[in-house]
N, C-alpha and C positions, 0 to 999 in steps of 0.2 A: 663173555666167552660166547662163540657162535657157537653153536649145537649142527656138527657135520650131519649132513643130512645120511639117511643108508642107500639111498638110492640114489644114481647119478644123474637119470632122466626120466621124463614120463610124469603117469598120475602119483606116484609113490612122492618123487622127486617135490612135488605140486603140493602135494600134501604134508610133509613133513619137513618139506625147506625152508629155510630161514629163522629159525627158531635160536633164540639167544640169554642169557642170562648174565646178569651182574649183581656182587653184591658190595657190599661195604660196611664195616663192621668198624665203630667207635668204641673204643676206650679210654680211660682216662683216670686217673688217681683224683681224690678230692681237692678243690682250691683250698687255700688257705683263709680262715675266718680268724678277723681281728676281732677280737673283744674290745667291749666299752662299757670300764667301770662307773664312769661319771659324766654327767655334761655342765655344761657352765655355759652362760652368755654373757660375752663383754661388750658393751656397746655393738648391740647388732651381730656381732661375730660368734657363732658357735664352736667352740673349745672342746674337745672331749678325750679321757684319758684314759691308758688301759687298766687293769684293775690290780693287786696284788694275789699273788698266788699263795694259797693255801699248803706247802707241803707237807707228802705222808697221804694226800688227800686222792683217790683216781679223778681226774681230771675230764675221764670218760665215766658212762656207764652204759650198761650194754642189757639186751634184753628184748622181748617180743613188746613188750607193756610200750616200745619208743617205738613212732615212726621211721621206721627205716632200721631198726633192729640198735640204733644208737642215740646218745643225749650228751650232750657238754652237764658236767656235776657242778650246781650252784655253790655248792659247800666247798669245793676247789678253789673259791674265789673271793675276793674280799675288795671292796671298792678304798681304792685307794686316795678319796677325796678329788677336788676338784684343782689344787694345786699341785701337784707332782702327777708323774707317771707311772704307774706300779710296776712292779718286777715280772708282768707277763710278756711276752716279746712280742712283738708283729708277726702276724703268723705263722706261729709254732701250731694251733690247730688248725686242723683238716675237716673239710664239709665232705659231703658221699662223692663218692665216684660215680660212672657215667661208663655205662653199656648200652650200646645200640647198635641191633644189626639192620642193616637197611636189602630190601631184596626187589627187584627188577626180573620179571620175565617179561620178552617182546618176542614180535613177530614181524617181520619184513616182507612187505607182498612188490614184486616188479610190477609195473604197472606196465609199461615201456620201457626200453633201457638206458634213458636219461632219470625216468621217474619212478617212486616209489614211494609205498605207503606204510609206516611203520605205528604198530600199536603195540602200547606198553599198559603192561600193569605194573604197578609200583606201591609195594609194601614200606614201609615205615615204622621203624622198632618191629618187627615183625613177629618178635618172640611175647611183646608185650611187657617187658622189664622194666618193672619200676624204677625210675630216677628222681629222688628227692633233692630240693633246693636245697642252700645253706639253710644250719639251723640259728635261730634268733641269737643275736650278738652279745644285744643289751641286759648287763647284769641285773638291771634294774623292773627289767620285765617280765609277768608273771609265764610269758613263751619261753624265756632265756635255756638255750642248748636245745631246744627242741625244732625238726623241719616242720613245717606249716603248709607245705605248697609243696607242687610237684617242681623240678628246675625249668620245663618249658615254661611256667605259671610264672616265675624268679625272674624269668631274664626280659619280664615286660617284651612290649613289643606286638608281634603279628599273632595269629591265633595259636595257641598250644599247640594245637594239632600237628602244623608244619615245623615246632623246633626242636633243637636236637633236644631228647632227654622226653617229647611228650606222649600219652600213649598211643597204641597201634592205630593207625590210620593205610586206607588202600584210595590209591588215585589211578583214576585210566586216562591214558594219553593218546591221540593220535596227530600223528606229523608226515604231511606229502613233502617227501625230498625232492628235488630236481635241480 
């Protein structure tokens, strides 16, 4: 959004012209995490099966005590060996959702009127809002339902700082248009 200047011309105009803001705002429901009650290796090839459900049992549990205020319930779950497949589905659970608002102020200087010099500041999660990774799959593990990592941390790759989900960061830009 450009920020209309109050003045049309002069020092005022000079002063307070060009001024612009954008933001962008991420949300999102959690992906779905498959569980793995078992693995197996057959000749070289890695096998692994979902586990059998526990019902009557929360499947969740919920509380300050977990990262991210949630945990997949071990006791929900029963490994259902490494010949069949248990009766938990393909992702029926849910890892955290994902808030992130991103914020941009710039400022537009004419240099001449083919050219011009644009400088941005540019927030990044701006509010600072945690986003946790999926939490651990494997039934087998003393992690299992629990997040470990932030999701910038999860999705490998380039530094935390710049991916979606990682905490607040501020970058300054500047770019001569012509």
């Amino acid at each position: 959004y450009r920020i209309p200047s109050p003045f049309k011309s002069g020092f005022g105009k000079t002063l307070l012209g060009g001024w612009g803001v954008e933001s962008l705002l991420t949300a999102r429901t959690g992906m779905p995490v498959n569980l793995i009650g078992s693995t197996v290796t057959i000749d070289g090839l890695i096998f692994t099966s979902r586990p059998d459900v526990v019902y009557g049992v929360p499947q969740r549990l919920y509380g300050p005590q977990y990262p991210g205020g949630m945990a997949f319930n071990k006791a929900a779950f029963v490994s259902a060996g490494a010949t069949r497949q248990g009766t938990m589905g393909r992702g029926v659970l849910r890892g955290f959702g994902l808030v992130q608002e991103n914020f941009t102020i710039q400022r537009q200087f004419r240099v001449t009127e083919r050219v011009s010099l644009q400088f941005r500041t540019e927030f990044f999660n701006i509010f600072n809002h945690p986003n946790f990774g999926p939490p651990g799959n494997q039934l087998t593990s003393a992690l299992f339902g629990v997040s470990t990592q932030a999701l910038a941390t999860s999705m490998g790759g380039l530094n935390a700082l710049y991916q979606t989900g990682g905490p607040r960061s501020i970058q300054f830009a500047m770019r001569l248009q012509f």
